[in-house]
N, C-alpha and C positions, 0 to 999 in steps of 0.2 A: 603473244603466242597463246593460242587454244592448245591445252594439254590435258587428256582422256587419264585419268586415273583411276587403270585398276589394279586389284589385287587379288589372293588367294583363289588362281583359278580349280588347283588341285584336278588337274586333268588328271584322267584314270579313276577318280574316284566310282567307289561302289558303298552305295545309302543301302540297309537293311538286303545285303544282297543283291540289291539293283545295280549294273551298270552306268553310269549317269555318260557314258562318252556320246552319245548320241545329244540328250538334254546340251552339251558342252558346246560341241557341233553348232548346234542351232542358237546357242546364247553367241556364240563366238562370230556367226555367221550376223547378229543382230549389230552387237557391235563395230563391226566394219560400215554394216548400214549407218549407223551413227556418226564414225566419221568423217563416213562422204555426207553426210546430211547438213553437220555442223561445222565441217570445214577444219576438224582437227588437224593441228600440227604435228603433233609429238604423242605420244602413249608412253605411259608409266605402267611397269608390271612389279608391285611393290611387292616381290614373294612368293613363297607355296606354287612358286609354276605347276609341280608336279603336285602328287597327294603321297608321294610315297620316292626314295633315296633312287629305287631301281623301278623307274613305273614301264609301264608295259609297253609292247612296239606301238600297238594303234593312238596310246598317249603322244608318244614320239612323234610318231607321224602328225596328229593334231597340229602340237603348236611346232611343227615345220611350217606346215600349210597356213598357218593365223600369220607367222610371221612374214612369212612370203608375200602374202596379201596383203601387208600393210608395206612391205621393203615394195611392192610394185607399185604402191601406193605414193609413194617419198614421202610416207611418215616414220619419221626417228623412232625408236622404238628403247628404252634405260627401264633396264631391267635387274633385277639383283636374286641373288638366291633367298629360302626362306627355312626353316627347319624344318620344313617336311620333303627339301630336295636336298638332293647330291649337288654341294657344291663344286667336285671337280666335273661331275657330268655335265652343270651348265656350263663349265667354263672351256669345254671342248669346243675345237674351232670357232672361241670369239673374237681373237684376231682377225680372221677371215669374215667372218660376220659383221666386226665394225666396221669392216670400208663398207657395207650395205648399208648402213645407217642402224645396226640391231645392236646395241652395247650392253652386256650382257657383265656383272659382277656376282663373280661366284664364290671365290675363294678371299677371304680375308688376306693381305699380305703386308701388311704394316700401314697403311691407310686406304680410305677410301678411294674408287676410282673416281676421277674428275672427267667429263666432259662437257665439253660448249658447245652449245648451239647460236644460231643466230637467227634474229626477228628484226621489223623494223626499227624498233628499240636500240638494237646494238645485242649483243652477246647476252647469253643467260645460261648460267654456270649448272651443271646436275652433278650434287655429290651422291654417288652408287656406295650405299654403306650396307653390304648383304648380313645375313643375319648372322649376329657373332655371341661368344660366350665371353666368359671374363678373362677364361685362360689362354685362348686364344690370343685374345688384343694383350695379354702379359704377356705371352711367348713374344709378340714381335717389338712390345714398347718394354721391356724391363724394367725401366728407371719410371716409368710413369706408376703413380700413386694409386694402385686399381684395389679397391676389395670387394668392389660387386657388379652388377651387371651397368649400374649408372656411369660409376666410375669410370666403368670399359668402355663404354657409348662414349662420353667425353672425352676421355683419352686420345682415342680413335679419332673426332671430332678434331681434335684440335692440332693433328697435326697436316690438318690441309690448308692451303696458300688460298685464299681465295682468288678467285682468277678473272671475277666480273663481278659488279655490283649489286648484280639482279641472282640470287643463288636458290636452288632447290633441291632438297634433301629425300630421297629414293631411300627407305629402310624399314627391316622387317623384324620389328620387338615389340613387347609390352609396355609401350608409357602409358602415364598419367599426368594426372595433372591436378598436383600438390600431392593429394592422399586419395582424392578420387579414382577408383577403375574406372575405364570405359563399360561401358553396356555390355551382355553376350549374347551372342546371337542362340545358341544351342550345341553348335558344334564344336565349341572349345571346353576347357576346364576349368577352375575356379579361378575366383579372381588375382590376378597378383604370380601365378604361375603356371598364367594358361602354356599350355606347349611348352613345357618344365621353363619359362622364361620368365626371369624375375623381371622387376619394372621398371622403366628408367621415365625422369622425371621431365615432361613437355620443355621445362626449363631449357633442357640442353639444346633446343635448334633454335632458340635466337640468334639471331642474325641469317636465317632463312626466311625467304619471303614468302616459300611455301615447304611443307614438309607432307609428303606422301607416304601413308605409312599402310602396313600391311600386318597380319596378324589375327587381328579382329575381325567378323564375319558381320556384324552389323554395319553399316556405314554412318559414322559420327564424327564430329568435331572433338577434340581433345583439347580441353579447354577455350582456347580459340578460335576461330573459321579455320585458318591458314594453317593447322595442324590437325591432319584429318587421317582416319583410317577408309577408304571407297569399301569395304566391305567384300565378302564373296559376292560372284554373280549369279547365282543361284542358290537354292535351300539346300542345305547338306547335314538337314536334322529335323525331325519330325519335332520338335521345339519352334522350329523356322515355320510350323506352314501359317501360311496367310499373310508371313512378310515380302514385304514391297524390298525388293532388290533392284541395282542402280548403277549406274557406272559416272564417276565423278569426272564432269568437265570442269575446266579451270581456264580461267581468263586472267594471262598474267599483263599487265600496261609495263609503264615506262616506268611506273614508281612501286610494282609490285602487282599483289594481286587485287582486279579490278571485279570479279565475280567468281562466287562459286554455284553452281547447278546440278543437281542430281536429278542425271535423265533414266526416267523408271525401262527396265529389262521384263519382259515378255515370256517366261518360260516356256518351254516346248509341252510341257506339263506341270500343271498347279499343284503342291502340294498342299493337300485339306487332312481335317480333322474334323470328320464327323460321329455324331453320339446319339445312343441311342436306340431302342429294339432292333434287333437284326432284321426283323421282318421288314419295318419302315424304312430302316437302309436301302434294301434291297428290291423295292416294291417297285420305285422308279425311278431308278439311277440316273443322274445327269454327269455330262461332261466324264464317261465311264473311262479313259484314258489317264485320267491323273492318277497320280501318287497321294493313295490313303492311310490315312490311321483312323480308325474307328474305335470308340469306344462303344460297347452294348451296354445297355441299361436293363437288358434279361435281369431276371430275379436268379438265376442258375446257370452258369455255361452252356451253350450246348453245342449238340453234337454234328462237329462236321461246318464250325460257323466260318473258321478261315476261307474253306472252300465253297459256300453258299457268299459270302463275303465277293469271292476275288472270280466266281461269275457271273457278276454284275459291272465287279471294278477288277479287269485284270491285275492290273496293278497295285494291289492294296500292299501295303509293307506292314502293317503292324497293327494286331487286332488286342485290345483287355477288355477288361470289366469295372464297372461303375454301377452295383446295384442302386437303383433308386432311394436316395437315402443317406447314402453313404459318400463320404468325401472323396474328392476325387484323385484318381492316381496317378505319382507326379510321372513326367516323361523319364527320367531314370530313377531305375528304381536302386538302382547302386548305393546313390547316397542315403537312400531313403531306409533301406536297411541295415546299412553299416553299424557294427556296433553293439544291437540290439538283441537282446535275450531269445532263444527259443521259443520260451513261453508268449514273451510278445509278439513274437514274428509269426506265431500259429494262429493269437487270436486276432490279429490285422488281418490275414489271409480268410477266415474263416466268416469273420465279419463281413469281407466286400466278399463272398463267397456265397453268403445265407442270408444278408442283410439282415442281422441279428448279431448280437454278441455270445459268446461262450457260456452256458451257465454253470452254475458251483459243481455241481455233480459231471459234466463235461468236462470242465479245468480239473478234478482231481482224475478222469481220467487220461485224458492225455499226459500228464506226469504221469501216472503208472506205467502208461506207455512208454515213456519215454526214459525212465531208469528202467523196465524189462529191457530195451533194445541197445540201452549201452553198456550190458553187462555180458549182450553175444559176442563172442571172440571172432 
């Protein structure tokens, strides 16, 4: 069986205020071309269908229309919820949905959903294990031994029958494999609780021939081939631009899996990052459509550069500064400042600001300043 595995489509989303349902549109449009190309059987949608619990109508309307085109298609389509969807909203009319061949797990309810499909091989089992917490899989196993999130995975795990010998695991968490994270694309959070989800250990899908996992925005193997995350289908972080995104095909045989392939995705628009005088940016724009970040290499700010920037590159999402000289500044700046003293935080601002550091007579004024203005009521 040929089986397309994706994941985190997060329809609905919006990048730096951009809409991306369009960019979606045309990723989505790409991949049906891929399955009439390669003769796909089956599609995996391992999670994050949505980008958000209650996404919006035109979301909705999308993946009607993705799924329609694949049910017209008679391609099966095992799909699970992810934390960033409403589990009971996917699980609205999937009775009705699975006599179409769309089997859809949303709601955890004391184990995973099973269904079989079948190939020349004979039967090939899909465990729908949607995205769960600890207290969840406690609430439905009481008697089972859970204190974290691995625990719960397993738990969960192990109270399904296997029902053919050839099995594949549909599910949307943080593993690893040992003490290793996976790689991050941009758009998630640190390691070990991205999407407040602690880790659970690659360990637990032995005895799956394959495990499709979702969560992860980069596409990689988790420790071995057969345990993989297919990644987002597009960039959904200015950290992302210039990665090659993919949609994971999978060649299962008679004794498992007999290839894996990642066939590259085409955006509708390239998200870049370019650096450097604004003036040179803007001199002679190529490819003015895509989605930019620019950094300036100006010695000074100046004035009016978002809008000198974005007509040239409609599109631009995100403009800083990089004086020549000076190290460069990370894509969030969140972490980069956390923590960190006032005084320090003035002279990092001032420094990529004047490409110069603060001097003695400068530092004790801005402390002057700085105890006069917290002594105004």
């Amino acid at each position: 069986m040929k089986l397309l595995h994706l994941a985190d489509l997060h329809l609905g989303k919006r990048v730096n205020g951009f809409d991306m349902l369009e960019d979606q549109r045309f990723i989505l449009e790409q991949i049906l071309t891929l399955c009439d190309k390669h003769g796909v059987e089956a599609v995996v949608l391992a999670g994050d269908i949505y980008d958000t619990p209650v996404p919006p109508a035109a979301a909705c309307t999308l993946l009607d229309w993705f799924l329609t085109q694949l049910s017209l298609r008679h391609v099966p389509v095992l799909a699970v919820s992810g934390n960033h969807d409403s589990a009971e909203r996917l699980d609205f009319a999937s009775g009705l949905l699975a006599e179409q061949g769309v089997y859809i797990a949303g709601r955890f309810h004391g184990m995973p959903k099973q269904v079989v499909l079948h190939d020349r091989y004979g039967p090939l089992e899909f465990t729908l294990l949607p995205f769960v917490r600890a207290a969840t899989v406690r609430h439905y196993l009481p008697e089972a031994e859970i204190s974290d999130y691995d625990s719960a995975v397993g738990a969960a795990l192990a109270v399904c029958e296997p029902a053919a010998p050839r099995r594949v695991l549909v599910a949307h968490q943080m593993v690893v494999s040992g003490v290793c994270p996976p790689q991050l694309a941009g758009s998630e959070t640190a390691p070990l609780t991205v999407g407040t989800v602690d880790s659970i250990d690659a360990a637990r899908f032995a005895g799956f021939c394959y495990a499709a996992l979702g969560h992860i925005h980069r596409a990689q193997r988790v420790g071995i081939d057969a345990v993989r995350y297919a990644g987002s289908p597009l960039c959904y972080h200015l950290d992302e631009c210039g990665m090659q995104k993919s949609a994971t095909l999978v060649r299962i045989g008679k004794r498992g899996v007999e290839k894996i392939e990642q066939l590259p995705l085409t955006p509708r628009r390239a998200m870049r990052h370019l650096t450097g005088p604004l003036a040179k940016l803007v001199a002679h724009p190529t490819d003015t459509e895509d989605y930019i970040w620019a950094t300036l290499t100006d010695p000074t700010p100046l004035p009016d550069a978002m809008a000198q920037l974005r007509a040239a590159y409609p599109n631009a999402m995100r403009l800083d500064y990089q004086p020549r000289g000076t190290a460069a500044l990370p894509a969030d700046m969140t972490q980069a400042v956390k923590g960190k003293p006032f005084a320090e935080l003035f002279q990092d601002f001032f420094t990529k600001m004047n490409g110069r550091a603060l001097t003695t007579e400068e530092v004790l004024a801005v402390k002057k300043l700085r105890e006069e203005a917290s002594k105004i009521e």
